[in-house]
N, C-alpha and C positions, 0 to 999 in steps of 0.2 A: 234556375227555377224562377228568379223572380225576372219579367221584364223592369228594367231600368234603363239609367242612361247607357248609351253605346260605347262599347270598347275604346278607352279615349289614349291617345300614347304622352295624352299629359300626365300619365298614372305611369309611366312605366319609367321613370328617372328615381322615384319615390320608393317603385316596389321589384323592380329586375333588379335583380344581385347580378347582371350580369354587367351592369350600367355603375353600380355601386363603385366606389373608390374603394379596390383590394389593398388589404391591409400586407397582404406579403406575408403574412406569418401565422399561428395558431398558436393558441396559449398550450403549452403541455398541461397545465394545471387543471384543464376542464377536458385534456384527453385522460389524466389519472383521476378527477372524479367520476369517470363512468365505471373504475375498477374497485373503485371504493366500498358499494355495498356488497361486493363479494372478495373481501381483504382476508378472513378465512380458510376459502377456500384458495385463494393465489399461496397465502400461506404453505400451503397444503405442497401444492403444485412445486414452488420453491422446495422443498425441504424435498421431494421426492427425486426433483433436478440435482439437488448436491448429493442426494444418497446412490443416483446412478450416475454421476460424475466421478465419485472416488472407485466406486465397482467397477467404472470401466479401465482405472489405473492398474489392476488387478492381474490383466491376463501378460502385461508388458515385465512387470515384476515378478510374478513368477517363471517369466520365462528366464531373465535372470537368473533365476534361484535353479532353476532346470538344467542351465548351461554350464555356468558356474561352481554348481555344488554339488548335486545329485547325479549327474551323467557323469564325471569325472570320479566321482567318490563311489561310483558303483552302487549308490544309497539306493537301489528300488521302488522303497518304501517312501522314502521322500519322493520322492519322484511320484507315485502312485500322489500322494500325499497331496501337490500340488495341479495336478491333473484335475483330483477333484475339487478344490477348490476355486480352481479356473469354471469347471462347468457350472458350480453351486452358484459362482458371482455372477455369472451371464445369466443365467436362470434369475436369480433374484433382479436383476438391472430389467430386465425384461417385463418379469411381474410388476416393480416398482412402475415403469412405461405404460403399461396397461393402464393403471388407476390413476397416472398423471394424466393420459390422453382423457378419461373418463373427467376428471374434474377440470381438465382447462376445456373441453366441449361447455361445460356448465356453465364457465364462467363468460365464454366465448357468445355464446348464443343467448344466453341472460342478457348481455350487455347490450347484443345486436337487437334483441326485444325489446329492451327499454330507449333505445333508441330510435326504432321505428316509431313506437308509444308517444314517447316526448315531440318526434316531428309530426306525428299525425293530428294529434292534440293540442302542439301548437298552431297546426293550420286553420284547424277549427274554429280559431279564435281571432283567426286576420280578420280584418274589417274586409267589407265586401268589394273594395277597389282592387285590393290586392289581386282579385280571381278575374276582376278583368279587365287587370293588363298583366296577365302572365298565363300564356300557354298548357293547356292542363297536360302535355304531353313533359311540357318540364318539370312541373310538380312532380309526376310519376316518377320522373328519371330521377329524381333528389329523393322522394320516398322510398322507393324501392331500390333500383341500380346504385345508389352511391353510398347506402346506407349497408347494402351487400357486399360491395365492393370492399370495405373496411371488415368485411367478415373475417379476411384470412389475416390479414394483422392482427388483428386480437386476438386470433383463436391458434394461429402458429406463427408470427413475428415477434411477438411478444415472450414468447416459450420458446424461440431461437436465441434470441439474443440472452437471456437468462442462459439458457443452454451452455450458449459460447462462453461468456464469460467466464463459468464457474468451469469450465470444461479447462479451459487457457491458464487461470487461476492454478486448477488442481496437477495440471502438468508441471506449468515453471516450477512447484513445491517439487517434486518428483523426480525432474529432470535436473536441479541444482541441487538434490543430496546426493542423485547418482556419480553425474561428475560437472563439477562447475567450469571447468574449459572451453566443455563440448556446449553447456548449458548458453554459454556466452554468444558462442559460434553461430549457434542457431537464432538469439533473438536478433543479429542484427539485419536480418533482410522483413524484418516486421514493419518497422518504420515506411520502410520502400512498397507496402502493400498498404499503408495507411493513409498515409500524408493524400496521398488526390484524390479523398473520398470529397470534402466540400465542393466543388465544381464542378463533378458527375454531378452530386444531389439536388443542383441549385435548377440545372442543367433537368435534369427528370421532374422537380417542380412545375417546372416551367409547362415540359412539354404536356402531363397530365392534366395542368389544367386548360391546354386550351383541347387534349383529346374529351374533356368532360365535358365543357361548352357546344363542343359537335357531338358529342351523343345527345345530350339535349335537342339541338333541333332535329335530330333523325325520329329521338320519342319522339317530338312535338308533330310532326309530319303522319306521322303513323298514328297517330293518335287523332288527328284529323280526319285521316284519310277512310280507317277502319272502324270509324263507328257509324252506328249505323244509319245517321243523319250526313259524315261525308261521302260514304260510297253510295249513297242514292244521288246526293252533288255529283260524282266523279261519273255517276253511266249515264246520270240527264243529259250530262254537258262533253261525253265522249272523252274523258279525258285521261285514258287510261296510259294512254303513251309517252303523255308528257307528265304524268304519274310517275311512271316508271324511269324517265329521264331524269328524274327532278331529285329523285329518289337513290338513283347509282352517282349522281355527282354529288350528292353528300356524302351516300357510301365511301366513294373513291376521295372524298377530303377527309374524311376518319380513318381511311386505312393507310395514307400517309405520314399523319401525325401519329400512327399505332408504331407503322414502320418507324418514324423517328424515335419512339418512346423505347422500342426493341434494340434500336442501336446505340442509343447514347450509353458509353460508357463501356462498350461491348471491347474497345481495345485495352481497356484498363483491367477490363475483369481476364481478358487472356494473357493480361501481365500478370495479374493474381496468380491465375491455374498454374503458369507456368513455375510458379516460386515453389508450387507443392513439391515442387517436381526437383526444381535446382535445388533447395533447401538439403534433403534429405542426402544427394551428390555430397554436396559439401561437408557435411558431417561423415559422411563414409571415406575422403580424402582427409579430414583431419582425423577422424578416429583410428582410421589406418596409421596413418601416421605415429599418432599415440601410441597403440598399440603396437606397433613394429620397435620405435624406441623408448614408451615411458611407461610399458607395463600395463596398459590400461587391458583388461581382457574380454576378452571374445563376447561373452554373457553381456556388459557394460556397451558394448557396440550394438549388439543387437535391438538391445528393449530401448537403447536410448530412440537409436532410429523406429524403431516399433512408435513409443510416444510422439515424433513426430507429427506422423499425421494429426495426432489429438493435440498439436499446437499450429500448424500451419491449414489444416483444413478449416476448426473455430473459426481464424482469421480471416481467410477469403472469403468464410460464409458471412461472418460480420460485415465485412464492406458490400455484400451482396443485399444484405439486410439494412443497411444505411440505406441503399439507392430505392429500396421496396418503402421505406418507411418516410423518407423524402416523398415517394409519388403518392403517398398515403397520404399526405398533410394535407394534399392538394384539393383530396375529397371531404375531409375533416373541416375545411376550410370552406367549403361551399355548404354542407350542414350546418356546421355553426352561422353561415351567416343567416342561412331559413330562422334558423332557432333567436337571431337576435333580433329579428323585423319585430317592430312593434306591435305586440296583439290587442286586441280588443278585453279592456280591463275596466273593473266596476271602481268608481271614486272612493276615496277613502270614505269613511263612512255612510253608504249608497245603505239605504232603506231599501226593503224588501216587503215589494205591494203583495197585501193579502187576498185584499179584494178591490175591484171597483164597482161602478156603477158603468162609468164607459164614457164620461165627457170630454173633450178633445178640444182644447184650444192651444191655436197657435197665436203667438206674442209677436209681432212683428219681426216673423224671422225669415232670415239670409242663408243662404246658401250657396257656395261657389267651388269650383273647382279649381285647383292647385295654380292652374295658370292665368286665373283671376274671372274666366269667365263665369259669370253669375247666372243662376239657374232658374233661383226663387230669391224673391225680392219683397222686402218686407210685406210679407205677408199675415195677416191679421184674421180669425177671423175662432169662433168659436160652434162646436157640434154638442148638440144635447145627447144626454144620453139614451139609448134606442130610438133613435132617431136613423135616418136612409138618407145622407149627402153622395151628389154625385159631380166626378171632375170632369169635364169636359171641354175641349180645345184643338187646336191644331195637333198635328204631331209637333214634338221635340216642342212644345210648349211649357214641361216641367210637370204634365200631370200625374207621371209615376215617382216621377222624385218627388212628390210631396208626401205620397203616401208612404213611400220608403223612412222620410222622416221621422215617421212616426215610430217605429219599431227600431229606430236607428240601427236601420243599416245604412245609413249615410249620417253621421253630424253635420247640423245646422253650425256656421259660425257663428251666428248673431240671433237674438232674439231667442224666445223661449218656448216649449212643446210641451202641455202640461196634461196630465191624464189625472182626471178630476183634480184633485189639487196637487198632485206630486210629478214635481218636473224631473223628465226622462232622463235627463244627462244626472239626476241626482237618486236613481233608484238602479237596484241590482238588473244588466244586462237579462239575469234569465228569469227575471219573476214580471220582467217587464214584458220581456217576448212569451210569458205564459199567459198571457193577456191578450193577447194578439192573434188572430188566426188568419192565414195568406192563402189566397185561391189564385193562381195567376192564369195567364192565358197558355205557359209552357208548363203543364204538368210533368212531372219529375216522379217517375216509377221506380222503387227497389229492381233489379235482375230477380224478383224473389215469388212468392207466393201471394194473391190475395190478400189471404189474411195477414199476411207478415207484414205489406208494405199500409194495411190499414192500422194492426198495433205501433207499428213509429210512433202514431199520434196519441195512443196511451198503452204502456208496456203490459197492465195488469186487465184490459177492457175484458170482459166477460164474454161467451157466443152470442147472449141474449143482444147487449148492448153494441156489437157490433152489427147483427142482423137488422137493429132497429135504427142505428144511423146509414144503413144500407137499401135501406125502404123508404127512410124519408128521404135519402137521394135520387130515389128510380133505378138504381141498380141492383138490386138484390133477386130481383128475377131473372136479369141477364146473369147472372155470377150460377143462379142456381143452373140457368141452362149451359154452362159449362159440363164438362164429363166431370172433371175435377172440382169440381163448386169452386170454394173459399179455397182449396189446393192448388187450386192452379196457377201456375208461374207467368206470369206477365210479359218475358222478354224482356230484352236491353232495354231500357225508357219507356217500358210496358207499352212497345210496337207491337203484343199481340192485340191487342183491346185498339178499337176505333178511339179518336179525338175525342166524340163526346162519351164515351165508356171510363176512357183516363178522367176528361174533366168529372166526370158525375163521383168517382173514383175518392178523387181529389175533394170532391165538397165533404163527402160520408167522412175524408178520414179528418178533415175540421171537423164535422159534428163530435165526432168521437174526443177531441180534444176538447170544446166545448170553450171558446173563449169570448168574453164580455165582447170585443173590440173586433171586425172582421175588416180584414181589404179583401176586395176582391180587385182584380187586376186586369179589364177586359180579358175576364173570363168566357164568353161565349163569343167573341169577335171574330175568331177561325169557322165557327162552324154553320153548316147549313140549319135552313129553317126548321127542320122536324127537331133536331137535336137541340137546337137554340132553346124549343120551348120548354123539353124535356129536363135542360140546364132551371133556365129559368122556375119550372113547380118545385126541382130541386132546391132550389134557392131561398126558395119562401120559408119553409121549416129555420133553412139555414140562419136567415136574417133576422126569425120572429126574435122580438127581445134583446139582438144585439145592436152597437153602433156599428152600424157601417159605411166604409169609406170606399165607393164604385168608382173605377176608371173606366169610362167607354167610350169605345168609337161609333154602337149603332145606338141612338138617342133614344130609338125607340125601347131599349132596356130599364130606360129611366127614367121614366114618363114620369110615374109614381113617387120618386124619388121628395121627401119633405123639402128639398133645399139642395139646386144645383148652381155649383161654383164654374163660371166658364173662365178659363185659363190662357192667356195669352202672354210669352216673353218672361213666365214666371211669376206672374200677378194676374190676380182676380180683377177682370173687370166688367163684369156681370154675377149677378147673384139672383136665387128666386126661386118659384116652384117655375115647373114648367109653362104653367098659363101665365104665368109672370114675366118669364124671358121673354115669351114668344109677343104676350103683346109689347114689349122693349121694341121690338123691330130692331134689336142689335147683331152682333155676331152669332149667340146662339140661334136666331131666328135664320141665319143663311145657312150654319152648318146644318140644322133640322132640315133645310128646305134642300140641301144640298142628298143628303140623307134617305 
C-alpha cells in the first residue's frame, strides 16, 4: 500500500527464518500451552480413552470364560450370559468413541483457531521491513499450510498416543494375571520394535523441514504468478513457458524430498509389521508347549493370543506415531519462529494522543538501514499546523522515507519526530496512526463491496457520512452509476474500478477517517490529465484544515503548497514557497523546468 523504499535483501538476514540460525529443536512447553485452555475437555477425552481401553479387554476375557467354563460345563445360560455382555461392552466402547471423537474435534480445531489467530495477529504487528523482504507467498504458506499441517497431530496424534499407551498399559495388567510365562514371552520382542525409533525421527526432522522450505518457494512463485498484477507481467512478456518450466522443477524438487520423507524409515516400520505377526507364532509354540505339558488350557491360549494384538499393534503404532510427530516439530518449529520475530510494541509507559492540532517537527533525525546505508540525514526542520508542505527530489532521494517516518512505519535512529509536543517513539503505536491519514500512489482495495472497503476507515460511519465523503471525493456519482451502487464488489485490488476511481476511492475512505495529519504519497503521479484534476478538486475538501505532508513527482501539483522541501541524498537543500525556489535558480528550478 504504501510506496517506500525498495525491496532491499539487507532486510532479509534480520527477518527470513529461512536465513535464521535453527535452533534444532521445539520447546514441548509452548506445544502443551496451546492445550491448556482446553484442559477440561482433554480431561474428558482422557477418561473416555481409559473407559474404552478396559471395554475393549472385555471380549478376550470372556472368551476365556466361554471356552473354559460354559462350553465344557454345558452352562448355556452363562454362555448366553457372556454373549451379552460381549455385545453391551462393544456397544458402550463405541458410544464412548463417538463423544471422544466429538470433544477431541473441539479441542483439535480450537487450538488450530487460536493458532492461526495468534500468527495472523502477530503479523500485523511486524514493522513494515518485515513485508519487504519476505515473499507473501511464504507468509501464506506459514499462515495457512503449516499451521493445517499440525491439524492432524493435535486432533489424532495426540489421541493415538494416549490411546496406545493406556491400551499397552491395560493389557500387560491382563495378560500377567492370565499367565505370567506367556506374559514374559511376549514382551520381549518389544524392545526390538523400539530401540531405533531416535534415528528414523531425527532422520524425518530433517527431511520435513527442508520438504517445508520447498513448499514455500512453490507458494511464493504461485503467488506471484496468480495475482492479478503477475499474470498481466507473465502475458506482456510471453512468458508462460518458462512459467511453466520454472514451475515443474520446483514441482519435481518437492516431490523428491516428499519421496524421501515417504521412505525414511519404511524398512524399520516393515520390521515392526512383521513382529505383529512373529509375536503371536511365538506364543502359540510356547503355549502349545505349556499346554501339552504344564496344563495351561485351551481358553488361556486363546484370549491370551486374542490380547495380542491389543499389545503388539499399540506398539508399531507408537513407533509410527514417533516418526509423524518428529515430522511435526519441524512445522511447530517454523511457526514458533513467525511468532518469535519481534513485533512492533508501544514503550512502556507510551501516552495515548487524544487530540492534536497537527504540528510536525523533525529534530535532527537520521535514519539508516541495517547495512549502514543512510537514507535521511539530520534532518531538521519544523511544519505548522494546517499548513500544505511538499517534498520534492530526485527519485531514491529519501522523499517517502521521511514521510513514512512520521507515522513510524520506519524508526528513525537518531534524532527526534515530534507531533505537537509528544514524541512518536513515546506515544501508543495506534493513537499515533489515528492521527494520520495515508493516500498513496498504490491504492490497496478489499476483494469486497464499495461500502465495505470504505467502512475500514470507520466500522460504525453512517449511509449519510459515507455518501458525503463520497461527494466531496468526485465519486459518488460514478458508484451510483454502478447497477450495484455502494454493492458493488471491486475485484482483486479493486481492478474493477479505473486508477483514478480507486484513488478518488481511497481519498473518501480518509475523509471518512477524518485525521489531523495527512500524507499523501504521489497520489496522482500514475494518472492522466482529466483524472489528475478530478484527484486534485478531490483533495481540496481533503486538505481543508489538515497538515499535510505531499510527495510529488509532477511540481505542478504543488505549486500552492505554503513550503516546499527539495530533497537530495536525504537532506533538505532548498526550502521555500514556490516563487522562492524558482527565483533560487537551484535544483528545484531544473526539476520544474525539467517538468
Amino acid at each position: 500500500m504504501f510506496s517506500g523504499p525498495p525491496v532491499h535483501l539487507m532486510w532479509s538476514s534480520m527477518y527470513n527464518p529461512e536465513k535464521q540460525k535453527l535452533k534444532g529443536h521445539v520447546e514441548w512447553r509452548r506445544i502443551w500451552a496451546l492445550f491448556m485452555p482446553y484442559w477440561k475437555m482433554q480431561l474428558g477425552v482422557f477418561g473416555l480413552i481409559l473407559f474404552g481401553s478396559v471395554l475393549g479387554l472385555t471380549p478376550a476375557i470372556l472368551t476365556l470364560s466361554m471356552i473354559d467354563k460354559a462350553i465344557p460345563a454345558h452352562n448355556f445360560r452363562l454362555l448366553i450370559t457372556d454373549v451379552v455382555l460381549m455385545v453391551v461392552a462393544s456397544l458402550a466402547a463405541s458410544l464412548a468413541g463417538v463423544y471422544q471423537g466429538y470433544l477431541n474435534s473441539q479441542v483439535g480445531e480450537g487450538i488450530i483457531r487460536d493458532l492461526h489467530t495468534s500468527l495472523v495477529s502477530h503479523l500485523h504487528k511486524m514493522p513494515l521491513e518485515f513485508f519487504t523482504a519476505t515473499k507473501t507467498g511464504e507468509i501464506m504458506n506459514r499462515v495457512s499450510n503449516d499451521v493445517e499441517s499440525v491439524d492432524n497431530v493435535i486432533t489424532m496424534t495426540m489421541v493415538s498416543i494416549i490411546t496406545n499407551i493406556l491400551t499397552i498399559v491395560t493389557t500387560l495388567i491382563a495378560i500377567f494375571a492370565i499367565d505370567w510365562r506367556l506374559s514374559i514371552v511376549s514382551i520381549v520382542v518389544v524392545p526390538v520394535m523400539v530401540l531405533p525409533l531416535w534415528p528414523v525421527g531425527r532422520k524425518m526432522y530433517d527431511a520435513r523441514k527442508k520438504t517445508r522450505a520447498k513448499r514455500d518457494q512453490m507458494q511464493a512463485a504461485t503467488q506471484e504468478t496468480l495475482s492479478v498484477s503477475g499474470i498481466v507481467l507473465v502475458k506482456s512478456f510471453v512468458r508462460e513457458s518458462s512459467e511453466k518450466k520454472r514451475f515443474y522443477n520446483l514441482a519435481t524438487e518437492l516431490m523428491a524430498l516428499e519421496i524421501n520423507v515417504a521412505m525414511v524409515g519404511r524398512w524399520f516400520l516393515m520390521a515392526i509389521t512383521s513382529m505383529v505377526t512373529i509375536g503371536p507364532a511365538v506364543i502359540w509354540l510356547v503355549g502349545g508347549w505349556l499346554a501339552i505339558y504344564d496344563g495351561v488350557t485351551v481358553g488361556v491360549l486363546v484370549s491370551f493370543v486374542a490380547l495380542l494384538s491389543r499389545l503388539y499393534t499399540p506398539v508399531s503404532a507408537l513407533a509410527g506415531v514417533q516418526v509423524q510427530i518428529v515430522s511435526a516439530l519441524a512445522v511447530f518449529e517454523r511457526i514458533f519462529d513467525y511468532l518469535d520475530m519481534k513485533e512492533e510494541r508501544d514503550p512502556p509507559g507510551a501516552t495515548v494522543i487524544e487530540k492534536v492540532e497537527g504540528k510536525v517537527t523533525f529534530d535532527d533525525v537520521t535514519f539508516r538501514y541495517p547495512n549502514g546505508k543512510t537514507v535521511v540525514e539530520h534532518l531538521s526542520f519544523t511544519i505548522e499546523p494546517g499548513s500544505m508542505v511538499a517534498f520534492v527530489g530526485p527519485s531514491g532521494a529519501g522523499k517517502t522515507t521521511i514521510t513514512n517516518l512520521v507515522p513510524r512505519l520506519y524508526d528513525a535512529q537518531e534524532g527526534r519526530i515530534l507531533i505537537d509536543d509528544y514524541d512518536v517513539k513515546a506515544v501508543t503505536l495506534a493513537s499515533l496512526r489515528e492521527q494520520i491519514g495515508i493516500v498513496s500512489q498504490e491504492t490497496y482495495l478489499f476483494h469486497d463491496t464499495i461500502d465495505a472497503n470504505l467502512r475500514y476507515a470507520r466500522e460504525g460511519a453512517t449511509e449519510e457520512q459515507i455518501i458525503e465523503a463520497c461527494k466531496a471525493a468526485n465519486i459518488h456519482d460514478v458508484i451510483m452509476a454502478m447497477s450495484e451502487g455502494y454493492d458493488t464488489v471491486v475485484g482483486e485490488r479493486g481492478h474493477k474500478l479505473s486508477g483514478g476511481e480507486r484513488q478518488r476511492l481511497a481519498i473518501a475512505r480518509v475523509l471518512l477517517k477524518n485525521p489531523r495529519i495527512l500524507i499523501l504519497d504521489e497520489a496522482t503521479s500514475s494518472l492522466d490529465t482529466e483524472n489528475e484534476s478530478l484527484i486534485q478538486a478531490a483533495l481540496v475538501p481533503l486538505m481543508q484544515g489538515r497538515t499535510s505532508l505531499v510527495v510529488a513527482h509532477r511540481l505542478s501539483t504543488i505549486i500552492a503548497a505554503d513550503r516546499i522541501f527539495v530533497v537530495e541524498q536525504g537532506r533538505v537543500i532548498e526550502s521555500g514557497t514556490h516563487k522562492d525556489l524558482l527565483a533560487a535558480d537551484g535544483l528545484y528550478t531544473r526539476l520544474y523546468q525539467a517538468h
